[in-house]
MARMAR-736174 format. One record per atom (N, C-alpha, C): z, x, y; residue in one letter. Coordinates in steps of 0.2 Angstrom, whole numbers, plus 2048, in hexadecimal, padded with zeros to 3 digits. Atoms other than C-alpha are relative to their C-alpha. Layout:
N
ZXYA ...
***
This chain:
282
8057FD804X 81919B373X 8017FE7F8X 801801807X 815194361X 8028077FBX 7FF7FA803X 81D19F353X 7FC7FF7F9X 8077FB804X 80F1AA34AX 8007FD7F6X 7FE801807X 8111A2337X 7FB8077F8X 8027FC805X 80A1AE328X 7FC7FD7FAX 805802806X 7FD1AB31BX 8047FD7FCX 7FC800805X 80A1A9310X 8057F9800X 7FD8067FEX 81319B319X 7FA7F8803X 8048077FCX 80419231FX 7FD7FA7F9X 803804805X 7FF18F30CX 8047FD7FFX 7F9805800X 81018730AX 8007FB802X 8008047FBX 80C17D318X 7F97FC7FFX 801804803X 7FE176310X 8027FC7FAX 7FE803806X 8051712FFX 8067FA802X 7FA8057FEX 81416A309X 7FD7F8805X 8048057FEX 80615E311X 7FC7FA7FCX 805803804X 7FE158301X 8047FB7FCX 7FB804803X 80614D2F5X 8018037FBX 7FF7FD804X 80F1552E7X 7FA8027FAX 8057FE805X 8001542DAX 7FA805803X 8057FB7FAX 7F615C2E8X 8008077FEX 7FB7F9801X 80216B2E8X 7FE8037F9X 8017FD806X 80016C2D6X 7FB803801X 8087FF800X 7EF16C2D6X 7FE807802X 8007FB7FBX 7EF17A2E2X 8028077FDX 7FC7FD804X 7FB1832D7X 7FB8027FCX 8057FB805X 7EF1862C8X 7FA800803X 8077FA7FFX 7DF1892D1X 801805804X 8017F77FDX 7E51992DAX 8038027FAX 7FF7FD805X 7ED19D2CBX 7FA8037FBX 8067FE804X 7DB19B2C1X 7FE804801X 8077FC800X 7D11A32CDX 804807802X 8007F87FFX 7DA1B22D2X 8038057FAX 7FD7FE808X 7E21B42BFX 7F98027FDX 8067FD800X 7CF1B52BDX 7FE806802X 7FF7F9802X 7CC1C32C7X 8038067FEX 7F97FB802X 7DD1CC2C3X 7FC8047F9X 8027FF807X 7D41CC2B1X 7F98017FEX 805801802X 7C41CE2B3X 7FE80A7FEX 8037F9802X 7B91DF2ACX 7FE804806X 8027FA7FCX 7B61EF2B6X 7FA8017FDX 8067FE804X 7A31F52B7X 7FF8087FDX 8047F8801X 79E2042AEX 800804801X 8037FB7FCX 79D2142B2X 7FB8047FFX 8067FE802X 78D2182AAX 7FA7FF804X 8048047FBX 7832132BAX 802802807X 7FE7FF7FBX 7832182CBX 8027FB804X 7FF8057FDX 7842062CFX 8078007FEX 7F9801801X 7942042C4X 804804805X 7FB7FA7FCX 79A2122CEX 8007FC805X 7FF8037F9X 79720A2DDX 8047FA803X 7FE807801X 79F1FA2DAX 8078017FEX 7F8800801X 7B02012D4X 8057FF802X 7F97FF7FBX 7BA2042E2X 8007F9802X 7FE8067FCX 7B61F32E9X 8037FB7F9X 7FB804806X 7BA1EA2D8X 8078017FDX 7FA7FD800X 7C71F32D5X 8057FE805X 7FA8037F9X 7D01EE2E6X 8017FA800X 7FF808801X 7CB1DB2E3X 8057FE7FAX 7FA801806X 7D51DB2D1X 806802802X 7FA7FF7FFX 7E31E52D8X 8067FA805X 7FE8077FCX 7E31D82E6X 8047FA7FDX 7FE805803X 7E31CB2DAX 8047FF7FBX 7FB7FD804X 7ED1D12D0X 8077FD800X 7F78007FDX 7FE1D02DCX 7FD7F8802X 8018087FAX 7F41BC2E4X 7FF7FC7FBX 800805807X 7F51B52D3X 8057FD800X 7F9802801X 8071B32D4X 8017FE807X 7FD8017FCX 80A1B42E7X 7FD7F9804X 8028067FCX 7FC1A52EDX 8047FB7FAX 7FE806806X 80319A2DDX 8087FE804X 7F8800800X 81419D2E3X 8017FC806X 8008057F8X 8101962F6X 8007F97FFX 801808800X 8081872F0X 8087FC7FCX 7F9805804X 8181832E3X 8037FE805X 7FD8037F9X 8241852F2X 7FF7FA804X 8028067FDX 81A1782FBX 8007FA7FBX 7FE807804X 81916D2EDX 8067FD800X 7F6802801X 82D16E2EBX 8007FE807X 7FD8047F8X 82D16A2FEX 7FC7FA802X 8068067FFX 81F15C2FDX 8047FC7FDX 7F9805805X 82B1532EEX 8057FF804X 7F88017FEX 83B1562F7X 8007FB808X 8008037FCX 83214F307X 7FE7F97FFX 802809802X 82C13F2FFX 8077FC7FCX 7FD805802X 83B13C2F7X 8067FE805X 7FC8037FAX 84613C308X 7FC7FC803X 8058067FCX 83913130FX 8057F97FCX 7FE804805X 83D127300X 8087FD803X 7FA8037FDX 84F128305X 8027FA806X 7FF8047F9X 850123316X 7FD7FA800X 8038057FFX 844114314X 8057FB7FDX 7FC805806X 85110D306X 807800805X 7F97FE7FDX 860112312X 8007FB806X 7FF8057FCX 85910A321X 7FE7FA7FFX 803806801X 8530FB318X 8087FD7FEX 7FA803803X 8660FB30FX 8067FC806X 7FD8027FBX 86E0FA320X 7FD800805X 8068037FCX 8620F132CX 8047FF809X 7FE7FF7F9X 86D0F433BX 7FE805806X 8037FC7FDX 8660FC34BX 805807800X 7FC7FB801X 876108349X 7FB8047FAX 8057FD807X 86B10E338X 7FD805803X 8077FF7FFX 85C112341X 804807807X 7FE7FC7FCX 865119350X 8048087FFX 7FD7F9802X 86E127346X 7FC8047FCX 8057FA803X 860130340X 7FD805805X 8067F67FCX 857143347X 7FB7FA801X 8078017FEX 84713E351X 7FB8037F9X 8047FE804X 840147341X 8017FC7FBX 7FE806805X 84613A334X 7FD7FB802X 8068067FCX 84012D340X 7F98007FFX 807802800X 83013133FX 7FD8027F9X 8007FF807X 83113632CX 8027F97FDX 800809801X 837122329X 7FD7FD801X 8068057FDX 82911C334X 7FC8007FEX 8077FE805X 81C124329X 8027FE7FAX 7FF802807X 82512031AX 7FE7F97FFX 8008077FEX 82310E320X 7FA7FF7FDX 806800800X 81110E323X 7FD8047FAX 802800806X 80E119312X 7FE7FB7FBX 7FE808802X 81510830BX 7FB7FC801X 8028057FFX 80A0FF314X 7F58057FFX 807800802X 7F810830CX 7FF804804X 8047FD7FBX 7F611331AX 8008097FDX 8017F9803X 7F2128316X 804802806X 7FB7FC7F9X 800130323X 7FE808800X 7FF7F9800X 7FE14032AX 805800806X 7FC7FF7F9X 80D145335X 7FD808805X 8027FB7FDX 80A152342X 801804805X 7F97FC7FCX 81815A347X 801801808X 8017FE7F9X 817156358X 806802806X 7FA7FF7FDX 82815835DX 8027F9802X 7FA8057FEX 83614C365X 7FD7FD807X 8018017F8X 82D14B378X 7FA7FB800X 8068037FEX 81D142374X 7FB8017FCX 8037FF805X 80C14236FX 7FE7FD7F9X 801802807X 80513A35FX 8048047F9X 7FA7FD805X 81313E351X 7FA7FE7F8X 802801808X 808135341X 7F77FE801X 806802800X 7F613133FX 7FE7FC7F8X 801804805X 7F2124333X 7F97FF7FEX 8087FE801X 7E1123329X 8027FA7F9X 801808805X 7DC11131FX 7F97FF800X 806804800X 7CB10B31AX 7FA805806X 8057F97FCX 7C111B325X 805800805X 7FD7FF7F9X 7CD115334X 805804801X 7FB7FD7FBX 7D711F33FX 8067FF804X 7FB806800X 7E8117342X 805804807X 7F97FD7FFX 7F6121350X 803800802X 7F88007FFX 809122350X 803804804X 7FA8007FCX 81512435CX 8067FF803X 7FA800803X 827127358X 802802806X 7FB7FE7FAX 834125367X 8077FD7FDX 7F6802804X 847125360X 805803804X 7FD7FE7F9X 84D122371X 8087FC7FEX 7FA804802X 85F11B36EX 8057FD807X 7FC8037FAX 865118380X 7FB7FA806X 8048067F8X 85511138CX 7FA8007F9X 805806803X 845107387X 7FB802802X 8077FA7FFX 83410F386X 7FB7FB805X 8018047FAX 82B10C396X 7F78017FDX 806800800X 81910939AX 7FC805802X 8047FA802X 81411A39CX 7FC8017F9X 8027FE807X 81611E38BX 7FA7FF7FDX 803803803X 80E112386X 7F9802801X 8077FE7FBX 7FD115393X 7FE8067FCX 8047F9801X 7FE12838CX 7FE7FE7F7X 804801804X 7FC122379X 7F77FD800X 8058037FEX 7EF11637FX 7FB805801X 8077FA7FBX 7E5124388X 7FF8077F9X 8007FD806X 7E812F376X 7FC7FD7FDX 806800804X 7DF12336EX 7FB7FD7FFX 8087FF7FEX 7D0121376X 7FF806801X 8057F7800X 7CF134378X 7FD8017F7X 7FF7FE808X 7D2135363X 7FB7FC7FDX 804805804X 7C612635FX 8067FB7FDX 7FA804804X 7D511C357X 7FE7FC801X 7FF807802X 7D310A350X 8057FC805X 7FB8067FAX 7E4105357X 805806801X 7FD7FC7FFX 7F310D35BX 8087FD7FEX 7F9804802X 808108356X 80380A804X 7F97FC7FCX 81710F364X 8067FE7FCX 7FC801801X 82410F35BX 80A8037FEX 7FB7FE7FCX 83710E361X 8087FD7FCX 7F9805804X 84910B357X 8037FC807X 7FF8067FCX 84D102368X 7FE7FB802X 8048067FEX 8410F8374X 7FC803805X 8067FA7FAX 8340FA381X 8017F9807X 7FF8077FCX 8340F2392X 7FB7FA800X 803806801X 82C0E3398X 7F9801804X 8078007FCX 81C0ED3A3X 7FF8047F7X 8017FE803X 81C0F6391X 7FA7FB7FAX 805805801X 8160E6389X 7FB7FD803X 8078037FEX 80C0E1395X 7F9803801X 8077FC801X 8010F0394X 7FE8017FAX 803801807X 8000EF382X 7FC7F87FDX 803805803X 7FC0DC381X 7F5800802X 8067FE801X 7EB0DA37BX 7FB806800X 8037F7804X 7E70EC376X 8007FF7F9X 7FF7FC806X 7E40F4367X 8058037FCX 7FB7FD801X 7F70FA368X 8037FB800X 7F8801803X 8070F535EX 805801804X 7FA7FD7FBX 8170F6368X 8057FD7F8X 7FC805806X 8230F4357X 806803805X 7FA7FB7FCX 8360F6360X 8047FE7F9X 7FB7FE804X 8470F8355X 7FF7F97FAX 7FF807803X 8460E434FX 7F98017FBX 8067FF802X 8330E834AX 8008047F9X 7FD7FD805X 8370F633FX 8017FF7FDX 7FB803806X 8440EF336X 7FB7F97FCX 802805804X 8390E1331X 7FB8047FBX 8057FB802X 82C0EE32CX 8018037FAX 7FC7FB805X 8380F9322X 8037FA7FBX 7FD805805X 83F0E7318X 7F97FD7FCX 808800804X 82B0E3314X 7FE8047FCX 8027FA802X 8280F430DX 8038017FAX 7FB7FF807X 8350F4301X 7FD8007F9X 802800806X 8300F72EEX 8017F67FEX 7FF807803X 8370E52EAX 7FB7FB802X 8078057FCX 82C0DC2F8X 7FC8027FCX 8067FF801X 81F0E62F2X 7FD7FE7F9X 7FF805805X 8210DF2E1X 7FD7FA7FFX 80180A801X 8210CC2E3X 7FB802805X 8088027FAX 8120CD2F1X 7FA8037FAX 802800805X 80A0D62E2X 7FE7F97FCX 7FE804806X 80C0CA2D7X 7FE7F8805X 8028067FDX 8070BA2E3X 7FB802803X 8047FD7FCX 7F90B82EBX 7FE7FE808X 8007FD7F9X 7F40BE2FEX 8007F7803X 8028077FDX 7F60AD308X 800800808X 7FF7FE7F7X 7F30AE31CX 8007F9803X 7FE8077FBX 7FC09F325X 7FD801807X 8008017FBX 7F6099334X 8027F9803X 7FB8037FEX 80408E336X 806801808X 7FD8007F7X 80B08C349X 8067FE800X 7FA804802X 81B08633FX 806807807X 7FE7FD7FDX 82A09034CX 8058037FCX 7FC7FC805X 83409F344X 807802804X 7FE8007FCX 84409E34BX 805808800X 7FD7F9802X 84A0B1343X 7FE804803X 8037FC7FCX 83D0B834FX 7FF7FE805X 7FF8027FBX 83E0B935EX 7FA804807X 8067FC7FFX 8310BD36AX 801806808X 7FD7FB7FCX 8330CD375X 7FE800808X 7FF7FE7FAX 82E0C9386X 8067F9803X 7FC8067FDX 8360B6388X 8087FE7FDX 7F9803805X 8430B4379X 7FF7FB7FAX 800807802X 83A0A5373X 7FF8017F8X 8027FF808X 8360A3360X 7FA801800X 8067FE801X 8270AA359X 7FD7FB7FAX 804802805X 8180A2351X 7FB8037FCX 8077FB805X 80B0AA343X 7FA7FC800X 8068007FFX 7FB0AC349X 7FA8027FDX 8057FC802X 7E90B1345X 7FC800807X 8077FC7FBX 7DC0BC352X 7FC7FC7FEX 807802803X 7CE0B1352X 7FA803805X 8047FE7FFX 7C50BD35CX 803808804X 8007F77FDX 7C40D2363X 8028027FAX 8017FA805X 7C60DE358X 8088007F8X 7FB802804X 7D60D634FX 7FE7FA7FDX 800809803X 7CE0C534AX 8018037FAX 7FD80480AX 7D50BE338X 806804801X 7F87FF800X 7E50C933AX 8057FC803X 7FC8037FDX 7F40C133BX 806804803X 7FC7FD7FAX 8010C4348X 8057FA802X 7FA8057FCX 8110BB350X 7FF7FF807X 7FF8007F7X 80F0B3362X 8047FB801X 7FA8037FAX 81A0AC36EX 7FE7F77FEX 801808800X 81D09736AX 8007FD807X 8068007F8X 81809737EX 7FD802804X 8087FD7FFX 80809E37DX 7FF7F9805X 8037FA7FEX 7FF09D389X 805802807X 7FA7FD7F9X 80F09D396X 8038077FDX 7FC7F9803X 8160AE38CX 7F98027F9X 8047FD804X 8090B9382X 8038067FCX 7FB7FA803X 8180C2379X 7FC8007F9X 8027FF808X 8100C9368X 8048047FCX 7FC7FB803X 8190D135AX 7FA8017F9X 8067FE808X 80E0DB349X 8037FD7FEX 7FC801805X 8110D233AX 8008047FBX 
***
């Protein structure tokens, strides 16, 4: 049974949602308005209506009185918790970027995992909302770009390899949700029915080697110099021999969709295509 939270904790709970200026924000309008009626004038008692009206205005400023200071104080809380969790996100991204070995990835809480995943995709433009889904499943992050509806699925499995269940149950998530695409995402690997029921979907399979590339792209530095140059989309079939493609081994080639609901993006496929349809995000 879900435990009963309090007014008091729930506003907390949104500020810890918002991004710190948010939290502010939040902060001086309950301050304004209930500082307003904390202060406002009592009616009259030269009127039967004034008379009428006391006891409830009276109860409202008394109210306001004590939720001038107590809602202001919920939302700070959250702000301080909204700050503290952007700046461990911050962390771990630099941490698993410092030391790019799967050991990195594999010593973190299932909640850190999925706090680095989002910190990722942050990086990459997208509005994160995590959704505390817990350790066992279920949509963990929902991503929102350009009106689309993006979502994440964090498995920080460090012994076996995410099967093709999983997969099928995002899948069927998000067609129930509407969602554009979807990203399973796993510090290990996935099997080999795992890819093949994601090839040519609207789903992402990133495993531990995908990540790491993701987490070294995101980085303030890249994000600098890609800044500062401008956007160039190869569609050079040259072979990359640092990638390797996940269902055969062989080397990857960068691609562009020229058709379904991905054309013009580009993507890494198998250098033998059409004998092996291995694809990796770029």
């Amino acid at each position: 049974m879900p435990r009963r939270c309090s007014p008091f904790e729930d506003m907390i709970e949104i500020a810890v949602k918002l991004p710190w200026w948010g939290g502010l924000l939040l902060v001086l309008l309950a301050y304004l308005g209930f500082h307003g009626l904390a202060t406002m004038q009592l009616p009259q008692l030269n009127s039967s209506e004034g008379l009428g009206q006391l006891p409830a205005r009276q109860l409202l400023k008394t109210l306001a009185t004590a939720l001038q200071y107590i809602v202001p104080a919920a939302f700070l809380i959250g702000t301080v918790g909204s700050a503290m969790g952007r700046a461990k996100r911050r962390r771990l991204l630099a941490a698993a970027a410092d030391a790019m070995g799967s050991e990195n990835l594999s010593g973190m809480s299932w909640q850190e995992f999925e706090m680095l995943v989002g910190e990722a995709f942050r990086r990459r433009g997208f509005r994160v909302q995590e959704t505390d889904g817990g350790p066992d499943g279920g949509m963990d992050l929902v991503l929102a770009k350009d009106g689309a509806r993006h979502l994440v699925q964090c498995k920080h499995w460090k012994s076996r390899k995410v099967g093709v269940k999983t997969v099928r149950e995002l899948f069927g998530v998000m067609n129930a949700e509407g969602a554009v695409s979807g990203y399973l995402v796993t510090s290990g690997g996935f099997t080999k029915e795992a890819w093949s029921f994601a090839d040519g979907k609207n789903l992402q399979l990133m495993d531990g080697s995908a990540l790491r590339k993701l987490i070294q792209e995101v980085q303030p530095s890249a994000s600098v110099v890609a800044a500062r140059q401008p956007a160039i989309r190869s569609t050079s079939a040259a072979p990359v021999a640092s990638l390797s493609c996940p269902k055969c081994g062989a080397s990857m080639v960068q691609r562009v969709a020229k058709q379904g609901k991905k054309a013009g993006q580009s993507f890494w496929g198998c250098s033998s295509f059409p004998k092996c349809r291995g694809v990796r995000p770029v």
